[in-house]
C-alpha positions in Angstrom: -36.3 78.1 226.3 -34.9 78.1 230.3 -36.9 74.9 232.0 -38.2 77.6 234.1 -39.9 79.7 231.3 -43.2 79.5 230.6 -44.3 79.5 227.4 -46.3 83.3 227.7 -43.5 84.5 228.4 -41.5 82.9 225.8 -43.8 84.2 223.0 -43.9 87.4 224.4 -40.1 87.5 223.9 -40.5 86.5 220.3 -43.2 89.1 219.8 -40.8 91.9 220.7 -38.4 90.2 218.5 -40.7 89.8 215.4 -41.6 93.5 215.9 -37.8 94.5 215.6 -37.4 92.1 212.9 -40.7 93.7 210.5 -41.1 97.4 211.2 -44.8 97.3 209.7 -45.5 95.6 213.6 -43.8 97.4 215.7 -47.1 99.9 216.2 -49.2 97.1 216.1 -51.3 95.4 219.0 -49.3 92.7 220.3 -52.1 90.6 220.2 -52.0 91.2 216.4 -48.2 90.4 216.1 -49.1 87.3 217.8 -51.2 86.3 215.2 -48.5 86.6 212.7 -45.7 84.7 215.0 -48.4 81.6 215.4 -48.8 81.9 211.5 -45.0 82.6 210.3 -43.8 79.5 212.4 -46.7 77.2 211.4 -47.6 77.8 208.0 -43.9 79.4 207.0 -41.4 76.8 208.3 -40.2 75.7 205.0 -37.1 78.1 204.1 -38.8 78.6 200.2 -41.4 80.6 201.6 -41.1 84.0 201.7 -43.1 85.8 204.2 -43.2 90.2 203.1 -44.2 92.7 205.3 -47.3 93.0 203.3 -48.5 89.4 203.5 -49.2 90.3 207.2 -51.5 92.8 206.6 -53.2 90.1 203.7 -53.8 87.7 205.9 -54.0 88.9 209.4 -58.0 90.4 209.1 -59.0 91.0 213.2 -60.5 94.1 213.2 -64.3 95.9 213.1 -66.6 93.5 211.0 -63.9 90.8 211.3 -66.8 88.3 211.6 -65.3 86.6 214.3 -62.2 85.6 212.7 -58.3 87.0 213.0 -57.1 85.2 210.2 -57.5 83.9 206.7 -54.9 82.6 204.4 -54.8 79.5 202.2 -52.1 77.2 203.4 -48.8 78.1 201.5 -47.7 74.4 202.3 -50.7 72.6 200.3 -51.2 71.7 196.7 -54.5 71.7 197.2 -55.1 75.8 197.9 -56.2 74.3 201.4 -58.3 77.4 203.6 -56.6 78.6 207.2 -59.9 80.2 209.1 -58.3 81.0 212.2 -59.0 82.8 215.8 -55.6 83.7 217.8 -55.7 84.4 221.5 -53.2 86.1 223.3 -54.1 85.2 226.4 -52.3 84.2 229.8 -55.1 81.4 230.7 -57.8 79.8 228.6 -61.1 77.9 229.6 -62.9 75.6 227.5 -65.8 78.0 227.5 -63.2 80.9 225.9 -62.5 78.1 223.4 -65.8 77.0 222.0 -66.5 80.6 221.6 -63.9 81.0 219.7 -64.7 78.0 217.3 -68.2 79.0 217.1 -67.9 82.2 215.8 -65.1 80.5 213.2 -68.4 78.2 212.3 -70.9 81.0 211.9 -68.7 83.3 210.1 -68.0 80.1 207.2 -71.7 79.6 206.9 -72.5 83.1 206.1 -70.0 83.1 203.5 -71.2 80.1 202.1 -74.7 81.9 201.8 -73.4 84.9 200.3 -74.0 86.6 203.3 -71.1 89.1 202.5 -72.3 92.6 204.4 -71.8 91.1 207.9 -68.1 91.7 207.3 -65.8 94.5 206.1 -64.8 94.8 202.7 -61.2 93.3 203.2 -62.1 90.1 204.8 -65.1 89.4 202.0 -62.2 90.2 199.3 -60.1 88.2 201.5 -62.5 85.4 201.6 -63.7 85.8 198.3 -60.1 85.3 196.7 -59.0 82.3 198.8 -62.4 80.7 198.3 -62.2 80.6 194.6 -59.0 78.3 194.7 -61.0 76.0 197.0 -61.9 72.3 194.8 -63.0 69.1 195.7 -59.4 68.1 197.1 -59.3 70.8 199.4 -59.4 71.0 203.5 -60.8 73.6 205.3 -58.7 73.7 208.4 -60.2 76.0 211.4 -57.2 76.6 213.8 -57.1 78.1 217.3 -53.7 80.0 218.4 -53.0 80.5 222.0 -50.4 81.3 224.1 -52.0 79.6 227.3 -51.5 76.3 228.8 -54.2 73.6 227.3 -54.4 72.3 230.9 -58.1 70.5 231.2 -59.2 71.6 228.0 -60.1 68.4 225.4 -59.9 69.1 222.1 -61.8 66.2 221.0 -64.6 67.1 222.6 -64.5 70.5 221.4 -64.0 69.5 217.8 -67.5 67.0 217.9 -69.4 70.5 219.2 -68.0 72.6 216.5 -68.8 70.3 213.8 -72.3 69.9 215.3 -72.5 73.6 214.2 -72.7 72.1 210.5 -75.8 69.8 210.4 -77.2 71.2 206.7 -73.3 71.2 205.1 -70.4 68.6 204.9 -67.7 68.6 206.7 -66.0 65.5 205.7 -63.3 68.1 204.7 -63.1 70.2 207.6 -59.7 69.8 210.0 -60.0 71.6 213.7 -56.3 72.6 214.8 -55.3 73.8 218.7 -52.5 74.7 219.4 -51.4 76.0 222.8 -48.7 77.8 224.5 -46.2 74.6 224.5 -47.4 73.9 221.1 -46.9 76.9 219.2 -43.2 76.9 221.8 -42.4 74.0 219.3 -43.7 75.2 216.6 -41.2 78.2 216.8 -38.3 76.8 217.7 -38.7 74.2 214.6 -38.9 77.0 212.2 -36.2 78.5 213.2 -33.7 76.0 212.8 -34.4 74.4 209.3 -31.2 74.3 207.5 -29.7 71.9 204.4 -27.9 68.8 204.9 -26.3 66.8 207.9 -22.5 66.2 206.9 -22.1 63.6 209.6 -23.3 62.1 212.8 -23.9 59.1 214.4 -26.2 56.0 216.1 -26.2 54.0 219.1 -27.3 50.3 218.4 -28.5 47.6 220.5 -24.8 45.7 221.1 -21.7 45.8 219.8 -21.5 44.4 216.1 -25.2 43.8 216.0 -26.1 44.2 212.4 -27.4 42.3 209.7 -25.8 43.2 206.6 -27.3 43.1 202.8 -24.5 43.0 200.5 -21.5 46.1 201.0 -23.9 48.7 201.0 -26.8 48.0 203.3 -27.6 47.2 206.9 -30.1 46.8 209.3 -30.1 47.6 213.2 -31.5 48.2 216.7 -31.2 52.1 216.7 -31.2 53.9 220.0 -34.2 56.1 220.2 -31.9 58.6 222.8 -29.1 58.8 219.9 -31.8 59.3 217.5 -33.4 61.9 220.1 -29.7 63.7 220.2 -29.5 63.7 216.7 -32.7 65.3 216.3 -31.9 68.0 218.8 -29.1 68.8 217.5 -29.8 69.0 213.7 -33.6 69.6 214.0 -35.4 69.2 210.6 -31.9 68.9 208.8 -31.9 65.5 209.3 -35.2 64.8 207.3 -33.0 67.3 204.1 -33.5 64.2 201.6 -37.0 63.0 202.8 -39.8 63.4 200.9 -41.3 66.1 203.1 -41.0 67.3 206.9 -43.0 66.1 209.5 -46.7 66.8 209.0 -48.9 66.4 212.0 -51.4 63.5 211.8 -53.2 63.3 215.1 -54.7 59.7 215.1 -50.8 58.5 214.5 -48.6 60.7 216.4 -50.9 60.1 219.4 -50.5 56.1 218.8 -46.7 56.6 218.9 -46.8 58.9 221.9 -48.9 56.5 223.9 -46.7 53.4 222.6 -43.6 55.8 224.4 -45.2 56.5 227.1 -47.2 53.5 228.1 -45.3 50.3 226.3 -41.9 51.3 224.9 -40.6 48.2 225.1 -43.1 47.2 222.1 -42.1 50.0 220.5 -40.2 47.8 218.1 -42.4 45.5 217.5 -45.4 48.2 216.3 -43.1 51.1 214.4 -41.4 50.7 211.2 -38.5 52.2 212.5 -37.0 54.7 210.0 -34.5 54.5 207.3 -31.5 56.2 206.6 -29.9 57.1 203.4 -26.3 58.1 203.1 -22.9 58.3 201.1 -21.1 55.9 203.3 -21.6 54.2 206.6 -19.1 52.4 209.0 -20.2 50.4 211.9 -17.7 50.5 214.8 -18.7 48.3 218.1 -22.2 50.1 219.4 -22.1 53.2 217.1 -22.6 53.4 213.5 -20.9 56.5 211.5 -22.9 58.3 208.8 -21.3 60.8 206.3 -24.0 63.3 204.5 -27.1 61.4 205.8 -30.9 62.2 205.9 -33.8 60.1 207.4 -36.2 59.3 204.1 -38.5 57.5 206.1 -39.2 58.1 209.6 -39.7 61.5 209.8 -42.5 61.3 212.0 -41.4 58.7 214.5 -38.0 60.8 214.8 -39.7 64.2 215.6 -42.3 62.4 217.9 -39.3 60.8 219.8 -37.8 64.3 220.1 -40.4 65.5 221.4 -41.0 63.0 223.7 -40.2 63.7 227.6 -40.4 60.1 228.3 -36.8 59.3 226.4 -34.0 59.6 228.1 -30.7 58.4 228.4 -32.3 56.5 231.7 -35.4 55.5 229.5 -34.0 54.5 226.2 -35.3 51.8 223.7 -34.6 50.2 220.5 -36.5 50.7 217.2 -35.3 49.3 213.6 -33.3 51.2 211.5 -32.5 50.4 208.3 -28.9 52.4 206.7 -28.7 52.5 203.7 -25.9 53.9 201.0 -27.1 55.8 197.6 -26.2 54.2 193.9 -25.7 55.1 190.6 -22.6 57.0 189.0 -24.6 60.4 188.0 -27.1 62.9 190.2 -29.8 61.7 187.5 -29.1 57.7 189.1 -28.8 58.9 192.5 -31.7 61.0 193.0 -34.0 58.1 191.0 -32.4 55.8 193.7 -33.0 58.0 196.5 -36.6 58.8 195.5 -37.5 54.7 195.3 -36.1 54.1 198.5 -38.7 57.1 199.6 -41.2 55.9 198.0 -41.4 52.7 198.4 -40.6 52.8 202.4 -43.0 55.7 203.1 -46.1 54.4 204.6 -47.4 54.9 207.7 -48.8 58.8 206.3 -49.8 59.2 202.4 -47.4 61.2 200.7 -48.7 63.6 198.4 -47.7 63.2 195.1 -45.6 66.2 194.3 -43.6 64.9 196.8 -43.0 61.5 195.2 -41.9 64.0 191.7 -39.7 65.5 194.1 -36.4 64.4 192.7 -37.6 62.8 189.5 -35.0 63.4 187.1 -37.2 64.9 184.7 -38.5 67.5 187.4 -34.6 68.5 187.5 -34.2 68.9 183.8 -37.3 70.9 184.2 -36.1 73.4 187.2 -32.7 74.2 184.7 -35.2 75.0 181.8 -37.6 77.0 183.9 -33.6 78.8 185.1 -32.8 79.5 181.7 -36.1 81.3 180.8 -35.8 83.4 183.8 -37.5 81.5 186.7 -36.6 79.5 190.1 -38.4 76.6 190.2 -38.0 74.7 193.4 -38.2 70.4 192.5 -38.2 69.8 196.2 -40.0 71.9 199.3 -37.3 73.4 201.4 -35.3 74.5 198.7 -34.6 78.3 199.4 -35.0 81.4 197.1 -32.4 83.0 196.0 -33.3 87.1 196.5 -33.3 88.2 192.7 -36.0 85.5 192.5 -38.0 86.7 195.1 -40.8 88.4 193.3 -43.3 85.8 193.5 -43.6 85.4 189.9 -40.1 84.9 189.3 -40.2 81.7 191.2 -42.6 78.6 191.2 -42.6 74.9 191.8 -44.4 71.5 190.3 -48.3 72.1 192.0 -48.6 75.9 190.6 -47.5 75.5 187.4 -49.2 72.2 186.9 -52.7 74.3 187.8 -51.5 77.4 185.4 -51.1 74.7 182.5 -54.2 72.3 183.1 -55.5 75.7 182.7 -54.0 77.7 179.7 -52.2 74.4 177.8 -55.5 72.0 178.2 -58.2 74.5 178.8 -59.5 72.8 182.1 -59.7 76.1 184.2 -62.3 74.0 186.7 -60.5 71.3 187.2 -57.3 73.0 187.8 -59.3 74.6 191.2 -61.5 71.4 191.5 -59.5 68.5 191.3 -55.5 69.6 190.6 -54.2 66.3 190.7 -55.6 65.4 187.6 -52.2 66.9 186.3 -50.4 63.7 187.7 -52.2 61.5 184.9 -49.6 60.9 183.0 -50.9 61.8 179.7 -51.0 65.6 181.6 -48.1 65.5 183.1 -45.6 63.6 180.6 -47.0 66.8 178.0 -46.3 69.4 180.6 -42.5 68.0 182.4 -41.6 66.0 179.8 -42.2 67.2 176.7 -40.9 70.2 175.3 -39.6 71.8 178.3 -38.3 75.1 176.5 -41.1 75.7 175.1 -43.3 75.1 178.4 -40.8 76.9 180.5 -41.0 80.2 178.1 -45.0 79.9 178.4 -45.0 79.5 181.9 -42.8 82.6 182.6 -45.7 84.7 181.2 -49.1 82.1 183.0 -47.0 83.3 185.8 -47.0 86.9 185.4 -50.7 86.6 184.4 -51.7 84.8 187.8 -49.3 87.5 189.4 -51.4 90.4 188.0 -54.4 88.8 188.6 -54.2 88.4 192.3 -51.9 91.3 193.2 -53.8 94.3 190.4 -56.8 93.2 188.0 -58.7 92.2 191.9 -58.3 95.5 193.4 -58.4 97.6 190.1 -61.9 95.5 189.3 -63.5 96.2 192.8 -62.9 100.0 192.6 -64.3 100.1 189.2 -67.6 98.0 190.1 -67.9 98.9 194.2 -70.8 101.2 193.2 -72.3 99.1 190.1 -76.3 98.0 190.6 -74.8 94.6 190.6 -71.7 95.3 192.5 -72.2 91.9 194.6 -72.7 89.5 191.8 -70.0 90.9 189.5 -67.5 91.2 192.3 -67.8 87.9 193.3 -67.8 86.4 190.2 -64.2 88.2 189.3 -62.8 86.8 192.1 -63.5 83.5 191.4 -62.5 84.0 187.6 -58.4 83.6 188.1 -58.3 80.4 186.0 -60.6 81.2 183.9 -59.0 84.6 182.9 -55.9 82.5 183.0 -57.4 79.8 180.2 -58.9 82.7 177.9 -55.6 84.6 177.3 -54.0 81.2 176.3 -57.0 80.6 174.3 -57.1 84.1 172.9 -53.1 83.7 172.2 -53.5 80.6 170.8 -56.8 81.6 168.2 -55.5 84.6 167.1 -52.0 82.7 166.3 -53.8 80.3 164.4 -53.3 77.7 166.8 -56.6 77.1 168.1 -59.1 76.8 164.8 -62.4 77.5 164.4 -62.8 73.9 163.2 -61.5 73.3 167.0 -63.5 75.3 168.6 -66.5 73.6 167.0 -65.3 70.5 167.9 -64.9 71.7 172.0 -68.6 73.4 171.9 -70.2 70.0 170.5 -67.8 67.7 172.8 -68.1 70.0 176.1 -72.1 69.0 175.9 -71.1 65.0 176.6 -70.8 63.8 179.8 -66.5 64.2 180.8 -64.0 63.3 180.5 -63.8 64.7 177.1 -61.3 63.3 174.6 -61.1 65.1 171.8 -60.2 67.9 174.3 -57.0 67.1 175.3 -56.0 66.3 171.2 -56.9 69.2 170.3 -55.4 71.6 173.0 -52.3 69.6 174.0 -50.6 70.6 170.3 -49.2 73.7 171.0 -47.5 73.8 167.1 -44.6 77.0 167.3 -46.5 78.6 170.3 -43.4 80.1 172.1 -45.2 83.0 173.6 -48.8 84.0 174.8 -48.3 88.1 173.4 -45.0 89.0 171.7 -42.3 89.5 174.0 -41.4 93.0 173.4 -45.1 93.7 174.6 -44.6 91.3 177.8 -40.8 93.6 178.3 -43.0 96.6 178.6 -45.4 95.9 181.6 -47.4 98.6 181.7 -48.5 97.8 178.1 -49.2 94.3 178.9 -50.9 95.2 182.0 -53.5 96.3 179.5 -53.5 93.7 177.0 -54.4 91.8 180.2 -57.2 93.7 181.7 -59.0 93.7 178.3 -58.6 90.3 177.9 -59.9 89.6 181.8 -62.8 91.9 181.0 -64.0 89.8 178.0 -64.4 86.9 180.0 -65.6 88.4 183.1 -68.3 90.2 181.2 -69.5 87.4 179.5 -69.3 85.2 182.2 -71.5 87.2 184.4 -73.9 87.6 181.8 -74.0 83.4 181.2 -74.1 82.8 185.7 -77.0 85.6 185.6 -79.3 83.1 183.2 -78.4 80.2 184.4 -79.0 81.1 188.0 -82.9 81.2 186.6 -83.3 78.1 185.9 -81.0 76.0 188.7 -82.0 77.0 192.6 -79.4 77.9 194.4 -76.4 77.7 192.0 -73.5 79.6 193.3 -70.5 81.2 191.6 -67.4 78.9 192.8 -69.3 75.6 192.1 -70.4 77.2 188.8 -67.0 77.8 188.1 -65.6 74.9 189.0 -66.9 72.7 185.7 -65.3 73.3 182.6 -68.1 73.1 180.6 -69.9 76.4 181.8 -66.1 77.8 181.3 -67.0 76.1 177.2 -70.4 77.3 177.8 -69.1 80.8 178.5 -66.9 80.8 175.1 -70.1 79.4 172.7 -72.7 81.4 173.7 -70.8 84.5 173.5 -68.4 83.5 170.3 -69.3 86.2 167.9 -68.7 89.1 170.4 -65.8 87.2 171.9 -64.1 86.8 168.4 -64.3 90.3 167.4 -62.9 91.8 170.5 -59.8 89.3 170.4 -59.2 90.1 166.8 -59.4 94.1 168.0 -57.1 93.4 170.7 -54.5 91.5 169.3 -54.3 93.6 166.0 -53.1 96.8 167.7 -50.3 94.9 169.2 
């Protein structure tokens, strides 16, 4: 962007340009295209993520009986099915008065969800909501973010956030995140996303003085890294120079404000409150006040680097030092080097927790994983950033760790609540040794299909059900219920599979109804479920070739559960005050409670099913 530009006008030039780019805008509003420009380039930087022409229409919802809100979508870069409730502004100015509004109606439109008050909105957005809110668990954020293309100028954000959460005095909002961004933000914000590419082949530092470097052994060194040369690098490689970290950078507001004031107000300490940032690489060579690197990526760091990028206040004229450690990768095979890699990672990441999926990231068993899931048919990406290739676009052709650890906490242990509720349970290692570890084969060829199922789920059962029930005396219940049944619907095929295979007993079964009554974690659970025996396939896989027929093997299936479900939430309701669907759903003992009270009927229909196959 031209130092004369303002950042309106910049946007509106990538408007015009998004509009070329994705016909399906270019007769939209152009405040509606700037709702999907603030969205691609926040929530679809990372090259994996595929953004379709349709998914603009998903999760774009501004319209009549929008209930205040322009967007919905459940934040493609979290493991934890994290909810986007957004407002977007196209506006050339912005007061704090505009603002609040804004959040307000955000607030209002969340609690009347949460009631069930679903006819102040339009059909799509309480489908919309309906859908995203079923994925939400205890682990999950519900992030409220305000897009604008004006200048923040005298507006505080702080003090804006405190009134909106004011709004919630009856409900908790421990887990609630409040996200601005304005015209210089979302300025960033594209021009990051545009640039993110794979490695950096080479490049180079400026240290303190010549030759000042403590060395550990051949391979290893520490030094006073320019922050201008680490500025430069970042400019000119962007987000390619974090390729081999464990993630991008991730905005934390408490710490990137802490480094921008220590820049701004005491860089000279700078070195003395950062952890500097560490570099790993194939070979290094320091020659007087510059040190060489050859295929390098910061592994720790990442934040401190962008922040420094982004940083007015360093200059060639205002430079200081910060500690950099360099450090050259081990090991003879990828397996060594990746494991060597993802310690150094590990153990030097620390000023933001790291999620865990990222830690798996290069795991060795997570790459012996992605080659089975390519043999059976599917990309699966070990590492966020790694892009698609087009025949694997279809989005159930391609996967990573966090969705098919859900899908199998679901179908392989039969824990369809705690795959929404608390999805991280699949990092015990008694979970997740069964799942990457194990038989991979067989787990990759299972997952192909749990894939397919989740695909059909979101993308045909939903819409097919809502048609078929829209005009039903209990249209409202049994809608809502469906959409918040995906891992449920998901466990029972497995379960139905698995029974009418032999592989699931009734012997078992009696043993889940009596344990599912104690207080969890359940045991015997997991010993029973986590044999899957010769299970190589849910439904034959001449039935799964044709799709149409397995289409409606599916619905049938979904319809068992659904129906009995509804029938269990409708008499349970009686007795406990204000249950709702999602929290009902999220405990895996109504999903057991579901199954025993409605075993006879359930059995026969499975055996019918399965028989004509």
């Amino acid at each position: 962007m031209p130092s004369d530009q303002k950042p309106y006008d910049y946007i509106s030039g990538k408007i015009n340009s998004l509009k070329e780019t994705y016909p399906s805008l270019r007769g939209k509003r152009d405040d509606y295209v700037f709702s999907a420009l603030a969205v691609k380039a926040n929530y679809y930087k990372n090259p994996a993520l595929v953004l379709n022409e349709s998914d603009f229409d998903d999760f774009i919802v501004d319209g009549q009986y929008d209930g205040g809100v322009d967007i919905l979508l459940s934040d493609p870069n979290s493991e934890t099915s994290d909810l986007v409730i957004g407002q977007s502004k196209y506006y050339q100015t912005i007061t704090s008065d505009d603002a609040l509004n804004a959040l307000t109606k955000m607030a209002s439109f969340y609690k009347d969800m949460l009631q069930g008050h679903y006819e102040q909105v339009n059909e799509k957005v309480q489908a919309r909501f309906l859908s995203l809110y079923s994925d939400i668990g205890e682990e999950s954020k519900i992030q409220f973010v305000l897009y604008t293309s004006a200048p923040r100028n005298r507006i505080r954000p702080e003090t804006l956030t405190k009134k909106f959460k004011d709004l919630f005095v009856d409900i908790d909002s421990s887990n609630f995140e409040v996200i601005f961004f304005f015209g210089s933000d979302l300025v960033s914000e594209i021009k990051e996303s545009e640039s993110r590419r794979p490695t950096v082949e080479s490049g180079k530092i400026t240290i303190d003085k010549s030759n000042n470097f403590l060395l550990f052994g051949e391979t290893a060194a520490i030094v006073n890294a320019s922050a201008f040369s680490i500025k430069s690098l970042y400019a000119q490689h962007n987000t390619n120079l974090l390729a081999r970290n464990l993630r991008y950078h991730v905005t934390g507001r408490a710490i990137d404000k802490a480094i921008e004031e220590t820049i701004r107000d005491a860089p000279e300490s700078f070195w003395l409150k950062n952890n500097g940032i560490t570099i790993i690489c194939d070979e290094f060579r320091i020659d007087g006040k510059e040190v060489k690197l050859k295929n390098f990526s910061i592994v720790n760091g990442g934040q401190t680097s962008y922040m420094i990028h982004k940083s007015r206040f360093v200059t060639e004229q205002q430079d200081f030092y910060l500690p950099c450690k360099i450090i050259e990768t081990s090991g003879n095979t990828e397996d060594e080097k990746n494991l060597f890699s993802l310690e150094i990672a590990k153990a030097t990441n620390s000023q933001k927790a790291i999620k865990q999926i990222d830690l798996k990231a290069n795991s060795p068993e997570q790459v012996r994983f992605s080659q089975a899931m390519r043999e059976a048919g599917i990309f699966y990406q070990t590492k966020r950033g790694e892009v698609v290739p087009n025949s694997y676009k279809l989005s159930y052709l391609n996967s990573d760790l966090a969705e098919i650890g859900k899908l199998c906490l679901s179908a392989v242990f039969q824990m369809p609540g705690t795959s929404r509720n608390k999805p991280s349970t699949l990092y015990s290692q008694q979970y997740y040794d069964a799942i990457f570890d194990g038989n991979q084969p067989q787990i990759a060829s299972l997952c192909k299909e749990l894939l397919y199922i989740d695909y059909y789920f979101r993308y045909s059962f939903q819409k097919r059900f809502d048609n078929e029930n829209r005009n039903r005396p209990n249209a409202q219940e049994r809608i809502a219920f469906a959409h918040n049944s995906r891992t449920i619907c998901t466990a029972f095929v497995a379960l139905a599979a698995r029974y009418y295979q032999g592989n699931i007993t009734n012997e078992d079964l009696q043993a889940v109804f009596d344990a599912s009554r104690q207080e969890p974690p359940y045991p015997k659970l997991y010993d029973i479920f986590k044999k899957l025996d010769n299970v190589s396939s849910l439904i034959r896989p001449a039935v799964f070739a044709n799709k149409s027929e397995y289409d409606k093997v599916l619905y049938n299936l979904f319809m068992i559960i659904i129906n009995s479900g509804v029938t269990c939430f409708a008499m349970a309701s009686r007795y406990e005050e204000g249950l709702i669907i999602s929290n009902y759903l999220k405990k895996d003992k109504n999903y057991y409670s579901i199954l025993e009270s409605q075993w006879a009927m359930i059995e026969n229909q499975i055996n019918s099913i399965f028989s004509m196959l």
